[in-house]
N, C-alpha and C positions, 0 to 999 in steps of 0.2 A: 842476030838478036840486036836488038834495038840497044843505044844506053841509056845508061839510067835518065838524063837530060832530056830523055825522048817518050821515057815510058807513063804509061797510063795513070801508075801512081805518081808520079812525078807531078803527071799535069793536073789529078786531082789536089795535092799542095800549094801547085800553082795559082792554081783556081781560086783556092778556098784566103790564100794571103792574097789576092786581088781582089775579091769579093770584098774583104772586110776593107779595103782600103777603100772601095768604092760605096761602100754602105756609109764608111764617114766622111763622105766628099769630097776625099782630100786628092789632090793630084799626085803624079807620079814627083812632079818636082820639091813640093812638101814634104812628102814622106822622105823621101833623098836629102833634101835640106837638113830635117833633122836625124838624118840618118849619118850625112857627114861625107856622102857619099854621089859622085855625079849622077841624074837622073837616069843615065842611059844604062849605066849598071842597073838599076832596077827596071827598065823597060824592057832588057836582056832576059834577065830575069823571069819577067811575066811573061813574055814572049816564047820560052822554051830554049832562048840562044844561048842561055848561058846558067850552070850550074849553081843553084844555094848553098852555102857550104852551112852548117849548125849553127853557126855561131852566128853567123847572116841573117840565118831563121829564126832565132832566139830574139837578135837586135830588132830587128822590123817585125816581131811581136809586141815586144815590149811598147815599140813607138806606135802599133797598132792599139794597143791596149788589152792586144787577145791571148789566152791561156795558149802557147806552144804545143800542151801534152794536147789541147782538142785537132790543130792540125797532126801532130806525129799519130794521134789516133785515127783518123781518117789515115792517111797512106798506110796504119798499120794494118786496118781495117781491108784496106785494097787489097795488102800482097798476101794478108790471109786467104780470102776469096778466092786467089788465083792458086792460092798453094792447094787449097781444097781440089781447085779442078784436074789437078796435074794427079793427085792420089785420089780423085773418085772415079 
């Protein structure tokens, strides 16, 4: 089994906090600048290399400008899906 840093909901989070970073033009080393944090940590990040932890996710919301619960709802959204397929 895959981990979680691998799985499909994972990469839809991924996704969806790169997307919004890319919708407001901002690079990876902007977001990281005001994030406090070296750029490669967040390239890690997008890339799949390396784990979000909550609080990670929460921060580079805030500095995104985007509501948190709309990502934790999408990956909630995911692992429903799949939990459905596992009981139908």
């Amino acid at each position: 089994m895959k981990t979680s840093v691998y799985s499909t909901h994972y990469d839809k989070l991924r996704l969806w906090l790169k997307t919004n970073r890319e919708e407001q033009s901002l690079s990876l080393r902007e977001v990281s600048e005001k994030w406090g944090k070296h750029h490669s940590i967040l390239g890690k990040i997008e890339q799949a290399r390396r784990k979000i932890e909550l609080v990670e996710f929460i921060e580079l919301c805030q500095i995104l400008e985007v509501e948190p619960h709309e990502g934790l709802s999408l990956l909630i959204s995911s692992m429903n899906e799949e939990w459905r397929g596992y009981k139908g």
